[in-house]
DRENVO-574767 format. One line per 3 residues: their letters; for each residue x, y, z of C-alpha. Coordinates in steps of 0.25 Angstrom, whole numbers. Each point is the difference from the previous one (the first is absolute). Layout:
N
A = X/Y/Z  ... .
***
This chain:
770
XXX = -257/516/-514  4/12/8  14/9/2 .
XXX = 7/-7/-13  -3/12/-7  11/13/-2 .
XXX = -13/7/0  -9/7/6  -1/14/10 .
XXX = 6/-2/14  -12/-4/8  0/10/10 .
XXX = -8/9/-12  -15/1/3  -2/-1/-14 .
XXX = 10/-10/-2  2/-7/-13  3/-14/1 .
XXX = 1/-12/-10  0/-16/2  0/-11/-8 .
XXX = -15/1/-2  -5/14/-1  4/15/5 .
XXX = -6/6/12  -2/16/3  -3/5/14 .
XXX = 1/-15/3  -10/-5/-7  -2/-5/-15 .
XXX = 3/9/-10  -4/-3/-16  8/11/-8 .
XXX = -9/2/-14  12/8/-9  0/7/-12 .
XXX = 9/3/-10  1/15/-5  14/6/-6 .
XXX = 1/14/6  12/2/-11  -10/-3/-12 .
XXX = -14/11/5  1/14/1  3/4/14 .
XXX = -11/9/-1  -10/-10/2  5/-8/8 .
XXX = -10/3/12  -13/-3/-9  7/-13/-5 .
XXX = 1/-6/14  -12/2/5  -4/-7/-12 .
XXX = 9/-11/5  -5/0/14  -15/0/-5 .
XXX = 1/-11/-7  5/-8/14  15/0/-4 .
XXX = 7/3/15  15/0/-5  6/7/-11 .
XXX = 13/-8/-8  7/9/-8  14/-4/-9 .
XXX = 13/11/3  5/-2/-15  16/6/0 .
XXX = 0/5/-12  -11/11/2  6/7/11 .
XXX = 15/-5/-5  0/2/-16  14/6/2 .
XXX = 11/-5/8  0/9/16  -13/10/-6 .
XXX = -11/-5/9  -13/6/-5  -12/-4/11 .
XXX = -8/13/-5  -15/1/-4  -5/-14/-4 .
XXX = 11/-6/6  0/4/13  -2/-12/9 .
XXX = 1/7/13  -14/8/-4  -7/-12/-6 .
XXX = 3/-9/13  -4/13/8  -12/0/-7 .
XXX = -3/-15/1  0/3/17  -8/11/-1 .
XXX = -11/-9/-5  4/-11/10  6/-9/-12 .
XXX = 11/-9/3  12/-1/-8  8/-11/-7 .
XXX = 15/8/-8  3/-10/-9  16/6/2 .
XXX = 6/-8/-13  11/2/-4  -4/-10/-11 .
XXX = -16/1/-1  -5/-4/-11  -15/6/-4 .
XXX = 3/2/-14  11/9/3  11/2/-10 .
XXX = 12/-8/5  -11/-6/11  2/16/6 .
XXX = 17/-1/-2  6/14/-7  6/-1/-10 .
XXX = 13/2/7  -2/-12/8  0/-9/-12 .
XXX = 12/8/-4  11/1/15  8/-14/-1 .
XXX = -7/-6/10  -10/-12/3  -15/4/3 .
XXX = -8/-7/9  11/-8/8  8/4/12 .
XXX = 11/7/-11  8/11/7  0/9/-12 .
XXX = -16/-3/0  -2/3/15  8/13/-3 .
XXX = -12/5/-10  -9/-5/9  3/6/14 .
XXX = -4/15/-5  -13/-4/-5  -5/-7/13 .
XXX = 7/13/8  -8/7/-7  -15/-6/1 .
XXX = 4/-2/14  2/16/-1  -15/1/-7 .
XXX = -6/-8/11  5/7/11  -10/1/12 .
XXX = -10/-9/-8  4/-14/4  -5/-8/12 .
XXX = 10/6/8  -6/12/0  -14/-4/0 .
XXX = -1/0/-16  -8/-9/-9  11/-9/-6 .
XXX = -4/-12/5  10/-11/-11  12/2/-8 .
XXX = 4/-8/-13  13/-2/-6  3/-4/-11 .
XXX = -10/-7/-9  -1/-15/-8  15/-1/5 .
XXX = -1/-16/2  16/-4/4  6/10/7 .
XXX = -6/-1/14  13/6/6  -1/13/-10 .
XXX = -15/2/7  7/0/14  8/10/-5 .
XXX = -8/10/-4  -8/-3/9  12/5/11 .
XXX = 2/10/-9  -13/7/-1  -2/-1/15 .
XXX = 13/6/3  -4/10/-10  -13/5/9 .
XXX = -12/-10/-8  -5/-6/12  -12/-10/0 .
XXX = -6/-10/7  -1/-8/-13  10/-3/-10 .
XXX = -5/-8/-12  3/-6/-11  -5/-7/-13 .
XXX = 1/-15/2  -5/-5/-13  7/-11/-10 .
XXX = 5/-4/13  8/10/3  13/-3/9 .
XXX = -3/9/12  7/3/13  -5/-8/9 .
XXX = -12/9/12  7/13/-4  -11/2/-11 .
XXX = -14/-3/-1  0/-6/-16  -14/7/-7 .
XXX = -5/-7/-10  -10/3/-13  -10/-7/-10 .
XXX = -5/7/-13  -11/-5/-9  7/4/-11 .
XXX = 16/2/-5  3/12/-9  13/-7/1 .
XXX = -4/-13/-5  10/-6/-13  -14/-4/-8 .
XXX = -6/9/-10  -13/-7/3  -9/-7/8 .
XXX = -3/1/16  16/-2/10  -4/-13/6 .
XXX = 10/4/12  -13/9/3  -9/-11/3 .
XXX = 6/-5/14  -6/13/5  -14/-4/-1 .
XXX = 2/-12/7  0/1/16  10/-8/7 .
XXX = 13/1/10  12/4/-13  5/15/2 .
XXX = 8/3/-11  -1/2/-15  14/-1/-9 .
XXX = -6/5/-12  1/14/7  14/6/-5 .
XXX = 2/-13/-8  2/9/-12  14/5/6 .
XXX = 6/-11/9  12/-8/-7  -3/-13/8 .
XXX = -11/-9/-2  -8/0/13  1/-16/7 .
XXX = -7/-6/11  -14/3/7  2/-3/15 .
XXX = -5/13/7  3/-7/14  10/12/3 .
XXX = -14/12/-1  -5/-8/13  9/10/8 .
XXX = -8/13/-7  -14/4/-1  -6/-1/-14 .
XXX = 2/13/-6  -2/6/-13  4/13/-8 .
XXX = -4/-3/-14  -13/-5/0  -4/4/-16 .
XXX = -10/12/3  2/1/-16  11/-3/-12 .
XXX = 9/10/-6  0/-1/-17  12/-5/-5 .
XXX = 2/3/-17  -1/-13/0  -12/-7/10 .
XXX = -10/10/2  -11/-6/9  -13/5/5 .
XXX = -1/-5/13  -16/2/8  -3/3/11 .
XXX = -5/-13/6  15/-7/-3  6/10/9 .
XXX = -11/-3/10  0/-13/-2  15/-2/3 .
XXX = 0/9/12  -11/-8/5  7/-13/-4 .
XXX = 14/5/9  -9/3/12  -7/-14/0 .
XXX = 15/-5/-2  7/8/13  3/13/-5 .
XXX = 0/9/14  6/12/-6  -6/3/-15 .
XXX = 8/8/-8  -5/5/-14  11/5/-12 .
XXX = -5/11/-5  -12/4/6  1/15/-5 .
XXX = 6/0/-13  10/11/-6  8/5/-11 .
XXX = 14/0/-1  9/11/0  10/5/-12 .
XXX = 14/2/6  9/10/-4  10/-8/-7 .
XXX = -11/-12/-5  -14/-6/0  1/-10/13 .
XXX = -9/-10/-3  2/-16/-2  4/-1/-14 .
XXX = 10/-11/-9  9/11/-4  5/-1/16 .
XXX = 1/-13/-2  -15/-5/6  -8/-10/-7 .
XXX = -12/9/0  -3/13/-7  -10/7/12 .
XXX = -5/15/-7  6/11/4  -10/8/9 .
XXX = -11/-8/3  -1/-10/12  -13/0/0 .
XXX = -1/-15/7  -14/0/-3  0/2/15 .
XXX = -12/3/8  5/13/1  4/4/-15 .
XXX = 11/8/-6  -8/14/4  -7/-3/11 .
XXX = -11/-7/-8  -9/-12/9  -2/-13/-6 .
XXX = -6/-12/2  8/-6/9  2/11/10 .
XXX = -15/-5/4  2/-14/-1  12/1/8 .
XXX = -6/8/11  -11/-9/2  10/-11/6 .
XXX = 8/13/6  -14/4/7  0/-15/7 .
XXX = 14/0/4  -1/15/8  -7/-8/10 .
XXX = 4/-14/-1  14/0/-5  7/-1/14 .
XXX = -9/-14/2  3/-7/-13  15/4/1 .
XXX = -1/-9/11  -7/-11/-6  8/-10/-10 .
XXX = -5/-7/-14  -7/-14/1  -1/-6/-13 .
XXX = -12/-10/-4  4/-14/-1  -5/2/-15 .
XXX = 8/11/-5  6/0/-15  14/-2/-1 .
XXX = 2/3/-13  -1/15/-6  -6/-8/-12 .
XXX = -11/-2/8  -12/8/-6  -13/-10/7 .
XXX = 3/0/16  -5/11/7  10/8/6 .
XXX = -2/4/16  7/0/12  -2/2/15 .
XXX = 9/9/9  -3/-1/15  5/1/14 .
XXX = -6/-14/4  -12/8/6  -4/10/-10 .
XXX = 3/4/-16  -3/3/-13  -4/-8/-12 .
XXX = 6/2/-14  -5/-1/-13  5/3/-15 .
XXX = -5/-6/-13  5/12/-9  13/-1/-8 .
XXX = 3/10/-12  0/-6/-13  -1/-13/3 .
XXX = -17/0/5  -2/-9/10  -14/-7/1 .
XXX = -12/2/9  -1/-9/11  -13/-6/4 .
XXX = -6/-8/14  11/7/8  1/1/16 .
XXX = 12/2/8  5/-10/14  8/6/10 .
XXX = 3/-5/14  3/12/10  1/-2/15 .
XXX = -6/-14/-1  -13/4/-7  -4/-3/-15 .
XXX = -2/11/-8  -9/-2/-15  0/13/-7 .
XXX = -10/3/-6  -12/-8/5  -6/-5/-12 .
XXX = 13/-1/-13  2/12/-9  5/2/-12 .
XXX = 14/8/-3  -1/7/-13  13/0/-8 .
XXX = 7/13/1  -4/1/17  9/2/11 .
XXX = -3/2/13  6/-1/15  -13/-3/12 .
XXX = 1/0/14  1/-12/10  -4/0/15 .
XXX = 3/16/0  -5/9/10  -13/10/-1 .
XXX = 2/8/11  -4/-11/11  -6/-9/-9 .
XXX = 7/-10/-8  -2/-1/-14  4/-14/-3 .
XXX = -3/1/-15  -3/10/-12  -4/-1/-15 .
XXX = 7/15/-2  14/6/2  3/8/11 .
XXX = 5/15/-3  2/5/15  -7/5/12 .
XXX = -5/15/1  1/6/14  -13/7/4 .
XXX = -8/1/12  0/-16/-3  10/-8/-10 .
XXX = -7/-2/-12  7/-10/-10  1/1/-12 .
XXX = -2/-13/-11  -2/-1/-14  -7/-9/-9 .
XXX = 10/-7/-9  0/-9/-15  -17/1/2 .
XXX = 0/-9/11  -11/0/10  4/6/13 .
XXX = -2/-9/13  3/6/12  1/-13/10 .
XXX = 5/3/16  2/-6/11  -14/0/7 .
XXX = 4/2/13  7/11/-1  -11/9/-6 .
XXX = -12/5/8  -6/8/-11  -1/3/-12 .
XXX = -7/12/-10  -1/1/-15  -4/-3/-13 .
XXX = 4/-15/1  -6/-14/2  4/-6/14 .
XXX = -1/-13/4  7/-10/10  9/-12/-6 .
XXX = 3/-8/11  10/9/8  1/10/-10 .
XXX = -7/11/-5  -4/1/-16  -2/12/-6 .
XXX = -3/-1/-15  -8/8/-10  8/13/0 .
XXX = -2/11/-13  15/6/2  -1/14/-2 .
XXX = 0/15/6  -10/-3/9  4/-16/7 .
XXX = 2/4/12  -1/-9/13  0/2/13 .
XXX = 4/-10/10  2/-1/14  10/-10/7 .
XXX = -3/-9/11  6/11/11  -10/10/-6 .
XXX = 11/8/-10  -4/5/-12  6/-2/-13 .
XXX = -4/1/-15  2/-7/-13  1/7/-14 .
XXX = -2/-7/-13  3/7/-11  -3/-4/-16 .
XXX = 14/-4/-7  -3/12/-10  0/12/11 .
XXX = 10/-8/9  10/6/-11  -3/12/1 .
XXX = 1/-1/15  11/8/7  1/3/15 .
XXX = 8/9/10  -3/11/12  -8/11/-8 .
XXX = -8/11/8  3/-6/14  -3/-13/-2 .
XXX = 3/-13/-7  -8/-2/-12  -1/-8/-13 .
XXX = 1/6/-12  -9/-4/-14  3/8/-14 .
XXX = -1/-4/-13  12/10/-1  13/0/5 .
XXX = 3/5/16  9/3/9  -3/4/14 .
XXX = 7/11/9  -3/5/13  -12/9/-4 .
XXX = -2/-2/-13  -3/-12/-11  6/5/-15 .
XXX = -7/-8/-9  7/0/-14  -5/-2/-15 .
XXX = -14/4/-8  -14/-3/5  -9/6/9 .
XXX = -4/-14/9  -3/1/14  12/-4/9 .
XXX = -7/-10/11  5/0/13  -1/-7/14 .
XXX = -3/2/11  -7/12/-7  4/13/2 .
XXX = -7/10/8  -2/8/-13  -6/-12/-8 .
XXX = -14/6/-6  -2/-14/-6  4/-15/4 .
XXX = 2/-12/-11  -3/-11/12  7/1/11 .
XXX = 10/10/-8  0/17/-1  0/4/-11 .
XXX = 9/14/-4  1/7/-15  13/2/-5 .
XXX = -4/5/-14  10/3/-9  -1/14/-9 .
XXX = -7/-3/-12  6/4/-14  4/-5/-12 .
XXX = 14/-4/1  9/9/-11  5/-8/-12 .
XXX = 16/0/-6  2/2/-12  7/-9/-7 .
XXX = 8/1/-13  6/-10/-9  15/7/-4 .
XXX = 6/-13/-8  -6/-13/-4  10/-12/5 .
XXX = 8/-7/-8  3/-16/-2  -1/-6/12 .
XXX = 14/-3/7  7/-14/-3  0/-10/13 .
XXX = 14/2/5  4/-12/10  10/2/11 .
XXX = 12/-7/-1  4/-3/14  -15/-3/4 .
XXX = -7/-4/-12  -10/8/4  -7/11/-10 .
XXX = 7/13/3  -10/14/1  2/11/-10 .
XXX = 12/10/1  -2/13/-2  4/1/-13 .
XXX = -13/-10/-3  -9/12/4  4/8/-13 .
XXX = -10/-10/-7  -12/1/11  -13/7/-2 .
XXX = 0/13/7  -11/7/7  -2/15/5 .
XXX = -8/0/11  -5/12/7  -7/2/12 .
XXX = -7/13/5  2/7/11  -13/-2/6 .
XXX = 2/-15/1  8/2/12  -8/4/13 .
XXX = 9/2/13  11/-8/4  -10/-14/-7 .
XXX = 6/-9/-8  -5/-2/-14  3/-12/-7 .
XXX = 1/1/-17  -5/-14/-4  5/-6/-13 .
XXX = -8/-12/-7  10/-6/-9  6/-12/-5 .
XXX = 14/-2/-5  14/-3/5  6/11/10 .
XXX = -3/14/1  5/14/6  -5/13/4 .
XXX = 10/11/0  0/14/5  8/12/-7 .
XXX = 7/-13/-3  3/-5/12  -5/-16/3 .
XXX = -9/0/9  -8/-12/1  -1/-14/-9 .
XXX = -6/-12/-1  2/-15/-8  -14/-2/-4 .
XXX = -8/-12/7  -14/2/-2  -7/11/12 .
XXX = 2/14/-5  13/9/3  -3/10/12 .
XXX = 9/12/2  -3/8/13  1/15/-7 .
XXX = 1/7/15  14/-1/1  4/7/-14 .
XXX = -11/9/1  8/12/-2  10/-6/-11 .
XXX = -14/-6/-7  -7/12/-2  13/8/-6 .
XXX = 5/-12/-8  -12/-10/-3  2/-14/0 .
XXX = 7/-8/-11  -4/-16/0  9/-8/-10 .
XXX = -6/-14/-2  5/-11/-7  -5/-13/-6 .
XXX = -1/-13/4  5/-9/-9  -7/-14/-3 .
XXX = 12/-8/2  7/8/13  3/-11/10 .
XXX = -8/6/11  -10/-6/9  -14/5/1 .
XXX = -12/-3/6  -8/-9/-8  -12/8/4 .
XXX = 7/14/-7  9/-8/-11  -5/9/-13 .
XXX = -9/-9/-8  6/8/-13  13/5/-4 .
XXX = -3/7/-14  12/0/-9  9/-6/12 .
XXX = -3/7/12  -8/9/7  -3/13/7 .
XXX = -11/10/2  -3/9/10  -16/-1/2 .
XXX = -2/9/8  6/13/11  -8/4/12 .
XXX = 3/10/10  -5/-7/15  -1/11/12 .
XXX = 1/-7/12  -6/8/11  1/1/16 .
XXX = -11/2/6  1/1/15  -11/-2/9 .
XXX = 0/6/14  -9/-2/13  -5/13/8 .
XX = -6/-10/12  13/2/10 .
***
C-alpha cells in the first residue's frame, strides 16, 4: 500500500524519505536503516566523537537516543542542556560523521529512568501523565519547545540528519495522547520524516500517523522468576510472520494484554527498535547473555521481515546522579525493579566505557551483508516451509525460512537458542523454488551443528553472472577495479559455489569446476585469506568472489581507507576514518588488508599486511589495601509491591568490605582509557572517589570494568574506594547456572580474586601512498 501513511518527506526531495506499507525507500530506492541505541545524557560529552565512530565501524547507520525530562528538567523552569546533556552537539556530531538520527522526544521514556524519565515535580503537579490532561500538556509544551530549540538547523528541513521521531514509549491505550504530542512537538519545531512509536503488548496506536517499532530480547531483567530462562524469550528464535512481543514493559502495564490478531501491522513495514543487543542486571535477575543469542535473534528478525533493524542498546552507559536524587529504575519510585544506580552497562556490544565485545563482531558480520544487500531484501517478504514448528516448545525441527522476491532471495537458518541447546541436525539440504527453477542446496546433505545460524544466498547476482546457490553467508560487495564479493564459511559447512552456467564465461582460482547440467559447480574451496576467484561473465565483465574462514570473517571490518574501499582483518578492535585505521587494545598482530596497500612489504594471500605494534611495557599495578573486613551478609529484604528482592540501601554499605585502591600516575598515557578490572565474586559492589559514587555493579559472573579515564584527575588526588558486599546464600536472585557459587562458607559469599589495571591503547595506522 502506498500514500496511507502521515509520513514521509514531500517527494519533491532528491533525497526524499518515504515509507509504505512494506519497507522505506531513500533517494527512491530501498532503504534498510540499521540503528543503535547510545544515551547521549549517560557518556561524557568529551568522547562522544570516538564513541560513534565506534558505532558506525561496527555497520550501525542510525543513532537512537532517549531525551530523558528529568536530566535537563530536575527543577521546575531550570532547563540545563550543558556538557553531557547537550543534544544539539551530539546530534551535530552524529552528522558530521554521516549518522542518521532517531530523538526518542518522551515525555515518558522509560530506559530505566527514574519515573520512566518524569521529574519529580511531574509526579507531584495535580495532573494526569500520559493522557491528553490539560494540566499534563502544560508541563509538557516547554519541554518540546525546548528540544525543538536544541535541534534548531539540524532537522530534515534544514538538511540535518534526524531522520525519525518517537513519542512516547510502551503507551498502549492512549492513541489520541500520541496524536497529540505528536502535533505538539511539530508545532514546536521537531520535524521528521518518521514518527514512531513502540507497538508492543499490542499497543492501541493512532492509526498511519506512526510507524509502531517493535523489539525482542533473549533475556528479561524484568522477568518476576528468580530462576530459570523467561520462556517469553523463546519466540524470538523461531522465524515466522508475528511482530510483537507483550512481555516487553509487561512489568508496568495494569492490563493483562488479550488477543493476538496482528492484521492491523499489514499497513506498516516491520520495524523494530529494541531488538535485545544485551540485558541490563536487575537486583533480582541478573543474566549473562552471549554473544551468539544476540546474534542469533537479530538474524532470527531478519529471516522474519524485519526491514528496519533497530538494536536497544548497542553502546551501553552509566547513569547520571541528579542534583536532588539518584535517577535510576528503583522500588522506592514505586517500580518493580531495583536497576544499580550508575552502571547501564547492557552488556551491549559496545560497553559501559567504550569497551568492544563479542557481539560488536558478530553483529557486524550480518551489518557487513546488509551494506550491500539490504535494499533488496527489504523488498522481498518471508515464505515459511510447509513444515515449520508451531509450537515454541518445539526443540527437534529444524528452524529456517526463505525470504524472496519471487525471483531472487536469501535462505535462513538458526539451530541456536540460549539455555535451552538445541540439537545437531544431520542429512540436511534445503528445496526452494524461485522463478520456476528448483533450487537443492547444498548438493549432496549436510549437517547443521547445534548452536549454527546462518542466512545463504539464492539466485543473486555476481557482477553478470548469476549465482544460483551458495554454502557461505554473504558479507557485501567491495568496489575495486572489478566487484569482488565477499562470502564466509559458516557452522563448518563445505562451501559450494553452484551458478547458472550460461552466465559465466570464465572462471580463475583455487577451486574445482565442473558442469552440472546447466549449472556450474564449484566445490573444494579452503576459505581463507587467500580464496580468491576470478570470474568473467558471459558479456566479458569481470568480477570476483571472496571466501573468507568464519574465524577472520569476525574480525572483518570494511569502509573507504587510503582512497579506496577496502576490507579490513584484525585480531583487534578497528575503526576506519578517512586516512587513517585506529586499531585498539594489546598486541602486536599484523593488520591485513585488501585490496593491499601500496605500502604492504608483505602479503598473507591475496591480503597486505601493515604493523600496528603497540609499545611494549609492562602494565603498572594498583595497589590495593584491605581497610575493613565485611560484616554478616545483609538479610534478603523482599519488596512489598512487587515481591521481588530489593538492593541494598546505603545504609547496608556500612557492613561491606572496603578496598583502597591506588592507581599510579603512569597508568595513564594520553587521552587512552584504562580500564581497573576487578575479579570478584559477591553481591553488589561500588567504587567511590573522595567519596563521591562513581560506578557499581550487582555481581553476575564476568569481572567489573571501570573505564579510569574519565576520573583521571580526581583518581590520582583521591584514590579509588570499592566497598563490596556479600552474596548471601538464600538471596532471591537469579544467576547464571554457569557462575552460581558452588560454596557459600558460613552463609554466603565474597572474595575479590583478583585487581588488574588493562591499558587499552590506539594505535593508529596511516598510509603515505597518496
Amino acid at each position: 500500500m502506498e500514500g496511507h501513511l502521515r509520513l514521509g518527506d514531500l517527494p519533491h526531495r532528491p533525497d526524499a524519505i518515504t515509507v509504505n506499507s512494506r519497507y522505506l525507500s531513500r533517494r527512491g530506492e530501498p532503504w534498510f536503516p540499521i540503528m543503535g541505541e547510545f544515551h547521549y545524557g549517560r557518556y561524557p560529552a568529551s568522547e562522544w566523537r570516538e564513541e560513534l565512530l565506534k558505532v558506525r565501524a561496527g555497520g550501525v547507520t542510525v543513532v537512537a537516543t532517549y531525551v530523558f525530562w528529568n536530566l535537563h528538567e530536575e527543577r521546575r523552569g531550570i532547563f540545563d542542556w550543558s556538557g553531557d546533556r547537550d543534544l544539539s552537539r551530539f546530534v551535530t556530531t552524529c552528522a558530521e560523521l554521516g549518522l542518521d538520527v532517531v530523538v526518542r522526544i518522551g515525555p515518558w521514556g522509560h530506559g530505566e529512568s527514574r519515573n520512566g524519565g518524569f521529574p519529580d515535580w511531574v509526579l507531584e503537579a495535580g495532573c494526569v501523565p500520559r493522557t491528553d490532561d490539560p494540566r499534563y500538556i502544560e508541563l509538557v509544551w516547554p519541554l518540546f519547545e525546548q528540544i525543538g530549540s536544541r535541534l534548531a538547523g539540524l532537522t530534515r528541513k534544514h538538511g540535518g540528519p534526524v531522520v525519525a521521531v518517537q513519542v512516547e514509549n510502551e503507551l498502549y491505550d492512549q492513541p489520541d495522547h500520541l496524536v497529540t504530542l505528536k502535533r505538539i512537538a511539530q508545532a514546536a519545531g521537531i520535524d521528521a520524516p518518521l514518527w514512531t512509536a513502540t507497538g508492543w503488548g499490542h499497543a492501541q496506536l493512532p492509526p498511519d500517523e506512526v510507524i509502531p517499532l517493535f523489539g525482542g530480547y533473549p533475556e528479561a531483567a524484568w522477568d518476576t522468576a528468580d530462576d530459570g530462562w523467561p520462556q517469553q524469550s523463546r519466540a524470538h528464535y523461531f522465524f515466522g510472520p508475528g511482530r510483537d512481543d507483550d512481555s516487553i514493559g509487561s512489568d508496568l502495564r495494569t492490563t493483562e494484554v488479550t488477543g493476538s490478531d496482528e492484521s492491523h501491522l499489514a499497513r506498516y513495514p516491520f520495524a523494530t527498535c529494541e531488538l535485545g543487543s544485551g540485558m541490563y542486571t536487575s537486583y533480582h535477575r541478573r543474566p549473562i547473555i552471549e554473544a551468539p543469542d544476540i546474534a542469533a535473534l537479530g538474524l532470527v528478525k531478519l529471516g522474519s521481515g524485519s526491514v528496519w533493524q533497530g538494536y536497544y542498546m548497542y553502546h551501553g552507559a552509566s547513569q547520571k546522579i541528579g542534583a536532588l536524587s539518584t535517577l535510576q529504575e528503583s522500588h522506592a519510585t514505586g517500580y518493580p525493579n531495583d536497576c544499580p544506580v550508575i552502571s547501564y552497562d547492557f552488556q551491549a556490544p559496545l560497553g559501559e566505557y567504550g569497551q568492544f565485545r563479542d557481539s560488536f563482531h558478530h553483529l557486524r558480520l550480518q551489518h557487513l551483508w546488509l551494506a550491500g544487500d539490504g535494499p533488496d531484501l527489504a523488498t522481498m517478504t518471508l515464505v515459511m516451509p510447509p513444515d515449520a514448528p508451531d509450537d515454541t516448545a518445539d526443540r527437534k525441527t529444524l528452524r529456517w525460512c526463505v525470504r524472496s522476491d519471487g525471483r531472487s532471495g536469501f535462505l535462513f537458518v538458526n539451530n541456536h537458542q540460549p539455555v535451552e541447546t538445541l540439537p545437531a541436525h544431520e542429512e540436511v539440504e534445503f528445496t526452494v523454488e524461485l522463478g520456476g527453477r528448483e533450487l537443492v542446496v547444498p548438493r549432496e546433505p549436510v549437517t547443521v551443528p547445534s548452536g549454527a545460524y546462518f542466512v545463504w544466498p539464492l539466485a543473486r547476482p555476481v557482477g553478470g553472472s548469476l549465482l544460483l546457490s551458495a554454502t557461505a553467508q554473504p558479507m557485501g560487495v567491495l568496489d575495486a577495479d572489478e566487484p569482488v564479493h565477499v562470502f564466509c564459511q559458516t557452522a563448518g559447512i563445505p562451501v559450494e559455489l553452484v551458478f547458472d552456467a550460461a552466465t559465466v564465461a570464465e572462471v580463475e582460482g583455487p577451486a574445482t569446476v565442473e558442469h552440472d547440467g546447466d549449472r556450474l559447480v564449484l566445490t573444494d574451496l579452503a576459505p581463507g585469506s587467500d580464496c580468491l576467484l576470478r570470474m568473467r561473465d558471459a558479456s566479458g565483465a569481470r568480477a570476483a568472489v571472496l571466501v573468507l574462514d568464519a574465524a577472520r570473517a569476525l574480525t572483518a571490518a570494511r569502509g573507504r581507507l587510503w582512497g579506496a574501499h577496502r576490507l579490513v582483518l584484525s585480531e583487534r578492535p578497528v575503526v576506519i576514518e578517512e586516512g587513517r585505521l585506529v586499531v585498539y587494545g594489546q598486541g602486536s598482530s599484523d593488520v591485513r588488508i585488501f585490496p593491499a596497500p601500496a605500502s604492504a612489504t608483505r602479503t598473507d594471500g591475496v591480503f597486505g599486511l601493515l604493523p600496528a605494534p603497540v609499545a611494549a611495557g609492562q602494565a603498572p599495578e594498583a595497589k590495593v589495601e584491605q581497610v575493613r573486613q565485611a560484616g554478616p551478609a545483609r538479610q534478603p529484604v523482599i519488596d512489598p509491591a512487587s515481591g521481588r528482592a530489593s538492593a541494598p540501601t546505603d545504609a547496608d554499605f556500612d557492613q561491606a568490605a572496603v578496598y583502597r585502591i591506588t592507581i599510579p600516575r603512569e597508568a595513564f598515557t594520553g587521552d587512552e582509557e584504562v580500564l581497573l578490572r576487578l575479579d570478584w565474586i559477591g553481591d553488589v559492589g561500588r567504587a567511590y572517589i573522595g567519596g563521591r559514587l562513581v560506578a557499581d555493579q550487582f555481581w553476575y559472573g564476568p569481572a567489573w570494568e571501570i573505564g579510569l579515564r574519565r576520573f583521571r584527575e580526581e583518581i590520582l588526588e583521591h584514590g579509588l574506594e570499592v566497598r563490596l558486599l556479600p552474596l548471601s546464600e538464600d538471596a532471591p536472585v537469579f544467576l547464571s547456572p554457569e557462575v552460581r557459587p558452588m560454596a557459600y562458607p558460613g552463609g554466603s559469599v565474597l572474595e575479590l580474586r583478583s585487581v588488574d589495571l588493562i591499558p587499552v591503547p590506539r594505535t593508529v595506522v596511516i598510509e603515505d601512498e597518496l
